[in-house]
DSSP file (Angstrom, degrees, kcal/mol; ACC not computed):
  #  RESIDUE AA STRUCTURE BP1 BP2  ACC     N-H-->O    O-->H-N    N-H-->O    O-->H-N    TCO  KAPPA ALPHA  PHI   PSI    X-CA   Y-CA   Z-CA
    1    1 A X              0   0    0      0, 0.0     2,-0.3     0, 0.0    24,-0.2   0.000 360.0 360.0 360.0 151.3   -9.1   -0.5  -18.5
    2    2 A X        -     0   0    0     22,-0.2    22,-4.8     2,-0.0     2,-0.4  -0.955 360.0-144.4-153.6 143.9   -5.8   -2.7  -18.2
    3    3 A X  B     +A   23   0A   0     -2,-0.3     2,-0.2    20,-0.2    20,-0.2  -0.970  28.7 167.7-120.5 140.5   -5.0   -5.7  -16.3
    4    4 A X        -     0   0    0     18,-3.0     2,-0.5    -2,-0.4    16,-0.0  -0.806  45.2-144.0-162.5 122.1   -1.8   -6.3  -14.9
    5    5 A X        -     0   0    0     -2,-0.2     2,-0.1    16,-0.1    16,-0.1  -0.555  40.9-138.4 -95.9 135.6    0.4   -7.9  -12.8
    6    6 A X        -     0   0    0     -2,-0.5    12,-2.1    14,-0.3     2,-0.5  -0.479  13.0-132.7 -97.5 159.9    3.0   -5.2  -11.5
    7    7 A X  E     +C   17   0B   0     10,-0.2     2,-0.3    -2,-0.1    10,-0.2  -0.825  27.1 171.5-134.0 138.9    6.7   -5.9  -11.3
    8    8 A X  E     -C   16   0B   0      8,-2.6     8,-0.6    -2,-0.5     2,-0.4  -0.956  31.4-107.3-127.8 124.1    9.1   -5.2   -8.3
    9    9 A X  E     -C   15   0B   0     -2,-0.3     6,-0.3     6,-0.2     4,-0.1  -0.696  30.4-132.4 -99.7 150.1   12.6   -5.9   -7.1
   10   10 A X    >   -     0   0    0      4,-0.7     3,-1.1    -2,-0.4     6,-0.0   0.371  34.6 -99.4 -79.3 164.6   13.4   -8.3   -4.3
   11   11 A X  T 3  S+     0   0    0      1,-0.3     2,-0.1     2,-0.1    -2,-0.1   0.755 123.8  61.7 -69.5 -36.5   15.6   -7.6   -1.5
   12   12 A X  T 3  S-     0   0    0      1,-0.0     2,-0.4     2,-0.0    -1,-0.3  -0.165 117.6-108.1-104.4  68.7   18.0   -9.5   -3.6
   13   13 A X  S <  S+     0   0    0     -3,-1.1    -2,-0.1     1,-0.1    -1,-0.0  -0.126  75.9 132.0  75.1 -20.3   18.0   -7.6   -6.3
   14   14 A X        -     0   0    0     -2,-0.4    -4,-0.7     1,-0.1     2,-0.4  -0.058  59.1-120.8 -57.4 153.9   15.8  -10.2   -8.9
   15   15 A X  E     +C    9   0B   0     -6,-0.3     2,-0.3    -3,-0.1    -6,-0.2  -0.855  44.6 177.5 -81.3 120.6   12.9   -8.6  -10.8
   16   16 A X  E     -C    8   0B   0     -8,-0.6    -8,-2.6    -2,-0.4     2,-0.3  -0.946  26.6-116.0-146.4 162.5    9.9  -10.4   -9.7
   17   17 A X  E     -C    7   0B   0     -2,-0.3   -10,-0.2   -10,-0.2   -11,-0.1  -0.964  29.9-115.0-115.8 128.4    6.1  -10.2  -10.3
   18   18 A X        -     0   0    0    -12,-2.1     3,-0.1    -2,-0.3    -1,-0.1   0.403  16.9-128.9 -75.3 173.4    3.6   -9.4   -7.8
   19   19 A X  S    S+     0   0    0      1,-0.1     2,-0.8   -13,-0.0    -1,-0.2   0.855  87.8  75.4 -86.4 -27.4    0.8  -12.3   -6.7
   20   20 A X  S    S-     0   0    0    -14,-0.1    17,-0.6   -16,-0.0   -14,-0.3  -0.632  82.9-125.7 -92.8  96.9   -2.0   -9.9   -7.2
   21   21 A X        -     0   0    0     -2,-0.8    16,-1.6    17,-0.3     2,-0.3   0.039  29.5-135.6 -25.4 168.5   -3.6   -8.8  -10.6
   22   22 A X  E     - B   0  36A   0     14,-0.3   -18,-3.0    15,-0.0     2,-0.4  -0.970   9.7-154.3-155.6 124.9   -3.7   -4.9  -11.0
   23   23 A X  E     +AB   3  35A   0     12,-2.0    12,-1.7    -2,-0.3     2,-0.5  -0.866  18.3 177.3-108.9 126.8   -6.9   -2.6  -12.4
   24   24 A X  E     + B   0  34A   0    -22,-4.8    10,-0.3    -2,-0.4     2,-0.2  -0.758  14.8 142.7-127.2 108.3   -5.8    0.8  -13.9
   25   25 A X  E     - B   0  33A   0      8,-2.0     8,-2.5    -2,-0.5     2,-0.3  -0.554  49.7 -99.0-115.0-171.4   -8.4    3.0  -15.4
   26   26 A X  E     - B   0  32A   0     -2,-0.2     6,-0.2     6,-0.2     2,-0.1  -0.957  33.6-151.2-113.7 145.1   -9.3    6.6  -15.7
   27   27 A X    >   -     0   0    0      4,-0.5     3,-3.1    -2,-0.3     5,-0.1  -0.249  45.2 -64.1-100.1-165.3  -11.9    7.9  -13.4
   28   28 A X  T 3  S+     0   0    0      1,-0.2    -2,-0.0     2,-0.1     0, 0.0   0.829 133.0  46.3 -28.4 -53.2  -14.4   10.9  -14.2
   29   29 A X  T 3  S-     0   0    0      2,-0.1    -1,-0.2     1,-0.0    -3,-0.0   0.314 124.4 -95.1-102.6  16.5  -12.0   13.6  -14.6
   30   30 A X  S <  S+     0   0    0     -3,-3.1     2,-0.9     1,-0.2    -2,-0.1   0.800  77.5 141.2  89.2  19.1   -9.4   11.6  -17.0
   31   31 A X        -     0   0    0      2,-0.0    -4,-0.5     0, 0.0    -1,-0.2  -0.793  47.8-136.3-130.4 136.6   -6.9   10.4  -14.0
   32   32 A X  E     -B   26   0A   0     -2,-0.9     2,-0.4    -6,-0.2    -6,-0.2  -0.129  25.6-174.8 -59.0 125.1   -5.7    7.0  -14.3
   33   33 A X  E     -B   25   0A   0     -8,-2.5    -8,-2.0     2,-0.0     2,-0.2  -0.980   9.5-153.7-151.2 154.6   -5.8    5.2  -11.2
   34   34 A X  E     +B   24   0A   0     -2,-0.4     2,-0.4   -10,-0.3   -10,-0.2  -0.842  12.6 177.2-124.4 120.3   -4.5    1.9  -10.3
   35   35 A X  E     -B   23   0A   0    -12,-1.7   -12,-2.0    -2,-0.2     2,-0.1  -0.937  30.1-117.7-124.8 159.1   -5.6   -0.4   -7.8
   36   36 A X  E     +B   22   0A   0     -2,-0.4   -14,-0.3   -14,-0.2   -15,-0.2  -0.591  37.9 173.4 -78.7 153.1   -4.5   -4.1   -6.7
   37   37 A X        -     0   0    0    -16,-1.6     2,-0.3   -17,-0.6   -16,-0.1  -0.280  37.1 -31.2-134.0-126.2   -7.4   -6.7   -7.1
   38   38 A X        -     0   0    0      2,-0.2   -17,-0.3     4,-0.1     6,-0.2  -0.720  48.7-113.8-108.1 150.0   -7.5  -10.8   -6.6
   39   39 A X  S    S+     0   0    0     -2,-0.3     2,-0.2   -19,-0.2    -1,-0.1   0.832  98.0  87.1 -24.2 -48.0   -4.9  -13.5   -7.2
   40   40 A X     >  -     0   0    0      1,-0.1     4,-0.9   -20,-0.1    -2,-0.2  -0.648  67.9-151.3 -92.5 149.8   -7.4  -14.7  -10.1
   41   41 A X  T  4 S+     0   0    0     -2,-0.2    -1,-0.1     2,-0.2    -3,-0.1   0.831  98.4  46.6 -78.3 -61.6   -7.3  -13.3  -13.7
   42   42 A X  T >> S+     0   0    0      1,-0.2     3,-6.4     2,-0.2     4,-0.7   0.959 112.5  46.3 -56.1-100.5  -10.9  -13.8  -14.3
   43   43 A X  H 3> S+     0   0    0      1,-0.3     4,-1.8     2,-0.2    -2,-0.2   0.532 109.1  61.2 -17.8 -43.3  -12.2  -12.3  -10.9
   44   44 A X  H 3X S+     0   0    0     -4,-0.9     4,-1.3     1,-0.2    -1,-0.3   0.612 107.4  40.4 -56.8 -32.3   -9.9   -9.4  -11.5
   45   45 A X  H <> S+     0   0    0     -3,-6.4     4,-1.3     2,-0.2    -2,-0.2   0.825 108.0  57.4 -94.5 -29.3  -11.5   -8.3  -14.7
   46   46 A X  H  X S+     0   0    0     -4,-0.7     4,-2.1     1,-0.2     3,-0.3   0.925 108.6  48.1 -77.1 -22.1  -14.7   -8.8  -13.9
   47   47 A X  H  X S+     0   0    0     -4,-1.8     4,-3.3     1,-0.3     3,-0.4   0.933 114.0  46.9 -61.2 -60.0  -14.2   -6.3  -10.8
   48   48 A X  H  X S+     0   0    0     -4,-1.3     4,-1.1     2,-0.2    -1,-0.3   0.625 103.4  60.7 -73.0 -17.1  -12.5   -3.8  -13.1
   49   49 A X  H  X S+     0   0    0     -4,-1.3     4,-0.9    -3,-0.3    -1,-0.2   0.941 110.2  46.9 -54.3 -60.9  -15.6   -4.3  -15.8
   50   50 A X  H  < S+     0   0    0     -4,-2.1     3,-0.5    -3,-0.4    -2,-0.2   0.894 104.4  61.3 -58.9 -47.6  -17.9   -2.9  -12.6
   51   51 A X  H  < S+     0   0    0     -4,-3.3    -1,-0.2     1,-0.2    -2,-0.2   0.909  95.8  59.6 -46.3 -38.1  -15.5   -0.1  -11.9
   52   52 A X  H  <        0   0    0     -4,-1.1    -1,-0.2     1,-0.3    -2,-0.2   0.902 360.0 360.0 -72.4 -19.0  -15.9    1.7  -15.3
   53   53 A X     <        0   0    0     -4,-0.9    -1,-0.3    -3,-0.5    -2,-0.2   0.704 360.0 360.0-106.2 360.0  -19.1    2.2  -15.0
């Protein structure tokens, strides 16, 4: 599992980082999928803790 906040550029051109944490894991058959989760760090992990199993 990885937490992450994912990074995008702006309509003017800037590199910026999104407001929502990001869960990426591997499901059942070994393919990594990525979902958005909450604003908070904590809350974000715990969510992605519950997905793997």
């Amino acid at each position: 599992m990885r937490i992450y906040k994912q990074k995008y550029k702006s309509r003017s051109e800037e590199t910026k980082q999104s407001k929502k944490w990001y869960v990426r894991l591997k499901d059942h058959m070994k393919i990594i999928q990525a979902f958005p989760a909450f604003t908070d760090k904590q809350q974000s992990i715990i969510l992605g803790e519950k997905s793997k199993s």
